[in-house]
N, C-alpha and C positions, 0 to 999 in steps of 0.2 A: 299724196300725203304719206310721208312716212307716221311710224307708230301706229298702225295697224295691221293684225293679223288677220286670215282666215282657219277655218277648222273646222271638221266634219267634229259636230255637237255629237258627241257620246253621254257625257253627262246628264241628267235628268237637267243640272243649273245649268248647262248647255240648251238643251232644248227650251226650259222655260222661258230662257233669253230670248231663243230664236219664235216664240210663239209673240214675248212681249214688243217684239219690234212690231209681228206683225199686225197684232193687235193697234200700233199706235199707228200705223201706216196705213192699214186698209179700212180697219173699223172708225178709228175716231176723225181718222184724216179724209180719207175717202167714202166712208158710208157705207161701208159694204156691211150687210146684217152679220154679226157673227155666227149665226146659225150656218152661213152659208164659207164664212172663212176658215173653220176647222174642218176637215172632214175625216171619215173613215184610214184615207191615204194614207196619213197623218202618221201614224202606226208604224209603219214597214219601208216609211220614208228614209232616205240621206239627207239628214239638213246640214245646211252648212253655217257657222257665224261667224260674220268678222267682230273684232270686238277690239277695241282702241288697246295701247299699251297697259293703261291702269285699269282694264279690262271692264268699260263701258259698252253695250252692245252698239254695234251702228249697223249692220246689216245681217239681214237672212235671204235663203233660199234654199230648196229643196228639189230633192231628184228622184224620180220615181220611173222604177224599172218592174219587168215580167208583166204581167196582166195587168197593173194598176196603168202603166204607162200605155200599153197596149191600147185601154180603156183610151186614153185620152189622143196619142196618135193613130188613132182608125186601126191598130190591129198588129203595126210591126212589129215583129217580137226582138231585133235586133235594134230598137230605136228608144232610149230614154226621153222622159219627159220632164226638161224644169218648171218651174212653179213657183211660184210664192214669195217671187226675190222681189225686195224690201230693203230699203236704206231711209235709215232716218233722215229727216230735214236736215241737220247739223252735220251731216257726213255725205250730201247730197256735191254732186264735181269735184270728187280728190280722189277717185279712182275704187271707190270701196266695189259697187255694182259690178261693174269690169274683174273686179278680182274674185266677186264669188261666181259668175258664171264661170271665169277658169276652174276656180275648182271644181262647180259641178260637173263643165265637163270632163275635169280628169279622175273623177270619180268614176265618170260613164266610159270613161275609159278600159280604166280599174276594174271592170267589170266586163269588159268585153263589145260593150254597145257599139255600135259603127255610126249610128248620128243620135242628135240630141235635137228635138222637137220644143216649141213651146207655143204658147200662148198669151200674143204682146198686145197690151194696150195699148189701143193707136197711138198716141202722143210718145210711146216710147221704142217705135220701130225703128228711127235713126239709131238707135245705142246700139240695137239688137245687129243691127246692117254692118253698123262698124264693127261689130265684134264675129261679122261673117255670116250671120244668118240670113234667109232667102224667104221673105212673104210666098207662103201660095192657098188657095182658096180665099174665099168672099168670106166679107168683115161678118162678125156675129157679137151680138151681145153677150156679155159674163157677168151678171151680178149689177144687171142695169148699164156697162162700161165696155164700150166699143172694143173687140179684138181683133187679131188677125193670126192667122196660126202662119208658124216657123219652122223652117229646117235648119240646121247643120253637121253638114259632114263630116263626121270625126276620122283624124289621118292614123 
């Protein structure tokens, strides 16, 4: 799909976007309690948003480096962590997904990182595989929602 952008959200109306998608995807779509979809992270984060040409949001995601990421990939300090990626129903196979992990990873670029880690919902480890990442360790729960944690090696 052309007519869409990606963009690391500096804006406050940046980020709000990036929080309202994920509000309409995790919380009212999937169930996930909000208590447990915002967290601390949230703060010191890189989000990213794609948002259509007449600047409707269709997708987020987030990258988190130094000790928050640490937090989450077991401790590497050379290894970002994404998160939170979120595409609206309406913007779901035109390529949005696919376009904000490029940017998070060339943000983790941007910064030095050598791989990018994450944490996939089972039903969505083919995207993650197509876009290079490698399953390792045993499935675990996140918020009641089967996962499987991720690597990829940034060149």
């Amino acid at each position: 799909m052309s007519g869409f952008g990606v963009r690391v959200a500096l804006s406050e109306a940046d980020r709000e976007s990036c929080f309202a998608v994920r509000r309409d995807v995790f919380v009212a779509e999937q169930g996930v309690p909000e208590e447990l979809e915002y967290d601390t992270y949230d703060a010191g984060a890189v989000h990213v948003l794609a948002v259509r040409a007449d600047g409707v949001p269709l997708g987020t995601g987030r990258l988190l480096t130094g000790e928050a990421a640490a937090v989450k990939n077991g401790g590497a300090a050379d290894v970002g962590a994404l998160g939170r990626l979120a595409v609206t129903k309406a913007a779901r196979g035109l390529g949005v997904g696919a376009a904000l992990v490029r940017a998070i990873e060339d943000a983790a670029r941007e910064r030095g990182l050598a791989a990018v880690d994450l944490h996939a919902q089972t039903h969505a480890l083919g995207f993650y595989e197509r876009l290079g990442y490698e399953v390792y360790g045993p499935e675990f729960p996140d918020a009641g929602i089967p996962h499987r944690a991720m690597r990829k090696p940034l060149d």
